[in-house]
N, C-alpha and C positions, 0 to 999 in steps of 0.2 A: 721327144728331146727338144730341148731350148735350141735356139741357133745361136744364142750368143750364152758366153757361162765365163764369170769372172770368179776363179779360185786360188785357195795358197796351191793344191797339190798338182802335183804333176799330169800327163797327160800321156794317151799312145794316139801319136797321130794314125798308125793303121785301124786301130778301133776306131775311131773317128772318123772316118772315111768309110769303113766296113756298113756303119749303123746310117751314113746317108744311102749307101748304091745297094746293098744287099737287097736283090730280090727287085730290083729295079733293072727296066733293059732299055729306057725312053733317054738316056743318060748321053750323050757323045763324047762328052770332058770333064773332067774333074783336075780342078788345079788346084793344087796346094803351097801353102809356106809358110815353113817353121823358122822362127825366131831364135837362135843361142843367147847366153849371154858369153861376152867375150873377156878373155882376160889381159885386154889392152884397149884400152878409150883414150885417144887424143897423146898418141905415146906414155900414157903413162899405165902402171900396170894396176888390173883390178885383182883382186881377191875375192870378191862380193858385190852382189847388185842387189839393195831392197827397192821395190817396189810397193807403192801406198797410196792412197785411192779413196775414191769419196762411195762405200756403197750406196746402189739404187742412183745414185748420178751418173758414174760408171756404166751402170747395163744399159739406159736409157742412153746412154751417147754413143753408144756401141748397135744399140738397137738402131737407132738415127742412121749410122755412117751404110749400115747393110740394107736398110730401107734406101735410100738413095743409092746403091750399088740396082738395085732390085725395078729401080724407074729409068735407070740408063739401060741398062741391058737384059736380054731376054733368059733369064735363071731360073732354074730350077731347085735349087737349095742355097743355104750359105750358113757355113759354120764357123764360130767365131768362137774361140776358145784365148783366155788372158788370164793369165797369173798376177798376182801380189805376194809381196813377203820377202824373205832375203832367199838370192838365189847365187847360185857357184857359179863360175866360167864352169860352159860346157850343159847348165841345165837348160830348158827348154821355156822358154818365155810366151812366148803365140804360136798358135795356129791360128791359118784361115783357111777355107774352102771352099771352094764355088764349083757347083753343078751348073750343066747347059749341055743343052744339045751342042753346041759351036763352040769350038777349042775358043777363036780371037775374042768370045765374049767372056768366056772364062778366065784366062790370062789379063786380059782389061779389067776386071770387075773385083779381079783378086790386088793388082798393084793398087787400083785406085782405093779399096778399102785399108790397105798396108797405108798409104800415102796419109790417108785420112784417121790410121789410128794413132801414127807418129806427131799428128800436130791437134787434132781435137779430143782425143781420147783424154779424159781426165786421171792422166797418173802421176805419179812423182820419182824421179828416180834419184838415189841417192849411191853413190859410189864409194866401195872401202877400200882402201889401197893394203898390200902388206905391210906397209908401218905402221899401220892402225888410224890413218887420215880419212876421217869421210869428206865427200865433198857431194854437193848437190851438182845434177848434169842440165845444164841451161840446153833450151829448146835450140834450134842448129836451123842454121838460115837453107842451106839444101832442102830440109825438111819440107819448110814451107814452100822452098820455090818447085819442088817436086811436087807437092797437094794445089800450087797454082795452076801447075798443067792445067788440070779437070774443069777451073772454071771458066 
Protein backbone atom coordinates (compact mmCIF):
# COMPACT_ATOMS: atom_id res chain seq x y z
CA UNK A 1 0.00 0.00 0.00
CA UNK A 2 1.00 3.62 -0.86
CA UNK A 3 1.22 5.94 2.10
CA UNK A 4 -0.02 8.73 0.46
CA UNK A 5 -3.25 8.17 -2.31
CA UNK A 6 -4.91 11.24 -3.67
CA UNK A 7 -8.58 10.05 -4.97
CA UNK A 8 -12.35 11.25 -6.14
CA UNK A 9 -13.85 8.09 -4.01
CA UNK A 10 -14.48 7.85 -0.70
CA UNK A 11 -12.69 6.00 1.91
CA UNK A 12 -13.14 3.67 5.52
CA UNK A 13 -11.05 5.03 7.77
CA UNK A 14 -11.24 1.40 9.77
CA UNK A 15 -9.93 -0.32 6.72
CA UNK A 16 -7.18 2.08 6.71
CA UNK A 17 -5.97 1.61 9.87
CA UNK A 18 -6.89 -2.25 9.85
CA UNK A 19 -4.24 -2.68 6.68
CA UNK A 20 -1.38 -0.60 8.61
CA UNK A 21 -1.53 -2.58 12.50
CA UNK A 22 -3.14 -5.96 11.24
CA UNK A 23 -0.68 -8.67 12.33
CA UNK A 24 1.64 -6.04 13.75
CA UNK A 25 2.28 -5.96 17.70
CA UNK A 26 5.60 -3.54 17.61
CA UNK A 27 2.78 -0.64 17.32
CA UNK A 28 2.10 1.49 20.80
CA UNK A 29 -0.24 4.41 19.02
CA UNK A 30 -1.97 4.97 16.33
CA UNK A 31 -3.45 8.33 15.83
CA UNK A 32 -5.74 9.36 13.36
CA UNK A 33 -7.92 12.34 11.75
CA UNK A 34 -10.68 12.56 9.58
CA UNK A 35 -11.56 15.63 7.76
CA UNK A 36 -15.64 16.55 6.96
CA UNK A 37 -16.67 18.88 4.92
CA UNK A 38 -18.89 21.32 6.63
CA UNK A 39 -22.06 23.03 5.72
CA UNK A 40 -21.02 26.39 7.12
CA UNK A 41 -17.74 28.22 6.11
CA UNK A 42 -17.19 31.81 7.40
CA UNK A 43 -21.26 32.01 8.38
CA UNK A 44 -22.17 31.39 5.38
CA UNK A 45 -24.00 28.14 4.34
CA UNK A 46 -22.34 25.42 1.95
CA UNK A 47 -24.21 23.00 -0.16
CA UNK A 48 -20.88 21.66 -1.79
CA UNK A 49 -17.21 21.61 -1.66
CA UNK A 50 -15.12 20.74 -4.96
CA UNK A 51 -11.86 20.00 -4.69
CA UNK A 52 -9.07 20.19 -7.76
CA UNK A 53 -5.47 19.62 -7.79
CA UNK A 54 -2.54 19.42 -9.94
CA UNK A 55 -1.89 15.37 -10.35
CA UNK A 56 1.60 13.91 -9.63
CA UNK A 57 2.21 17.52 -8.04
CA UNK A 58 -0.11 16.65 -5.47
CA UNK A 59 1.36 13.20 -4.31
CA UNK A 60 4.80 14.53 -4.40
CA UNK A 61 3.86 17.42 -1.90
CA UNK A 62 2.07 15.07 0.03
CA UNK A 63 4.94 12.57 -0.16
CA UNK A 64 7.29 15.67 0.97
CA UNK A 65 5.05 16.80 4.12
CA UNK A 66 5.12 12.70 5.52
CA UNK A 67 8.91 12.48 4.74
CA UNK A 68 9.58 15.43 6.96
CA UNK A 69 6.86 14.25 9.70
CA UNK A 70 9.18 10.88 9.38
CA UNK A 71 12.92 13.04 10.23
CA UNK A 72 11.09 14.74 13.19
CA UNK A 73 9.81 11.85 14.80
CA UNK A 74 10.44 8.20 15.57
CA UNK A 75 7.23 6.41 13.18
CA UNK A 76 6.48 3.74 12.08
CA UNK A 77 3.88 4.13 9.31
CA UNK A 78 1.94 7.20 7.97
CA UNK A 79 -0.99 7.04 5.98
CA UNK A 80 -2.22 9.86 3.94
CA UNK A 81 -5.40 9.59 2.18
CA UNK A 82 -6.99 12.97 0.18
CA UNK A 83 -9.93 13.40 -1.92
CA UNK A 84 -10.69 15.66 -4.99
CA UNK A 85 -13.96 16.34 -6.69
CA UNK A 86 -17.18 17.79 -5.49
CA UNK A 87 -18.08 16.79 -2.04
CA UNK A 88 -21.43 17.09 0.35
CA UNK A 89 -21.47 18.50 4.04
CA UNK A 90 -20.96 15.50 6.05
CA UNK A 91 -18.56 13.52 3.20
CA UNK A 92 -15.12 12.63 4.31
CA UNK A 93 -12.30 14.78 2.91
CA UNK A 94 -8.77 13.39 4.62
CA UNK A 95 -7.30 10.91 6.56
CA UNK A 96 -4.00 10.79 8.23
CA UNK A 97 -2.39 8.24 10.40
CA UNK A 98 0.68 7.83 12.09
CA UNK A 99 2.05 4.60 13.75
CA UNK A 100 4.79 4.81 16.67
CA UNK A 101 5.67 3.02 19.36
CA UNK A 102 5.03 6.53 21.66
CA UNK A 103 1.46 7.99 21.78
CA UNK A 104 3.25 12.08 21.99
CA UNK A 105 5.16 11.27 18.80
CA UNK A 106 2.09 10.13 17.13
CA UNK A 107 -0.31 13.04 18.09
CA UNK A 108 2.69 15.49 17.15
CA UNK A 109 3.40 13.94 13.83
CA UNK A 110 -0.21 13.73 12.86
CA UNK A 111 -1.13 17.71 13.72
CA UNK A 112 2.09 18.84 12.21
CA UNK A 113 1.15 16.80 8.79
CA UNK A 114 -2.61 18.26 9.10
CA UNK A 115 -1.00 21.81 9.65
CA UNK A 116 1.28 21.25 6.61
CA UNK A 117 -1.52 19.88 4.32
CA UNK A 118 -3.75 22.95 5.09
CA UNK A 119 -0.97 25.48 3.69
CA UNK A 120 1.31 23.49 1.27
CA UNK A 121 -0.67 20.72 -0.04
CA UNK A 122 -1.62 21.87 -3.69
CA UNK A 123 -5.41 21.92 -3.77
CA UNK A 124 -8.05 24.40 -4.61
CA UNK A 125 -11.11 24.64 -2.91
CA UNK A 126 -14.09 25.95 -4.45
CA UNK A 127 -17.35 26.56 -2.32
CA UNK A 128 -21.33 26.35 -3.54
CA UNK A 129 -23.68 27.98 -1.49
CA UNK A 130 -27.64 26.89 -1.99
CA UNK A 131 -28.41 29.90 -4.26
CA UNK A 132 -26.09 28.38 -6.57
CA UNK A 133 -22.96 31.07 -5.85
CA UNK A 134 -19.54 29.51 -6.10
CA UNK A 135 -16.97 31.24 -4.54
CA UNK A 136 -13.28 30.20 -4.34
CA UNK A 137 -11.91 29.74 -0.37
CA UNK A 138 -8.76 32.00 0.08
CA UNK A 139 -5.93 30.43 2.15
CA UNK A 140 -6.79 31.67 6.23
CA UNK A 141 -3.98 33.37 8.13
CA UNK A 142 -4.55 30.77 11.41
CA UNK A 143 -3.63 28.20 8.91
CA UNK A 144 -0.33 29.44 8.44
CA UNK A 145 0.28 30.73 11.79
CA UNK A 146 -0.60 27.07 13.11
CA UNK A 147 2.13 25.41 10.13
CA UNK A 148 4.69 28.37 11.83
CA UNK A 149 4.71 26.52 15.02
CA UNK A 150 6.90 23.70 13.56
CA UNK A 151 9.60 25.92 12.24
Amino acid sequence: MSRVSVQQADFDPGAELSALTDGRADIGAAVSFVGLVRDIHGGDQVSALTLDHYPGMTERELEKIAGEAESRWPLDAIRIVHRFGRMLPGERIVLVIVLSAHRRAAFEACDFIMDFLKTRAPFWKREETPDGDDKWVEAKASDDADAHRWT
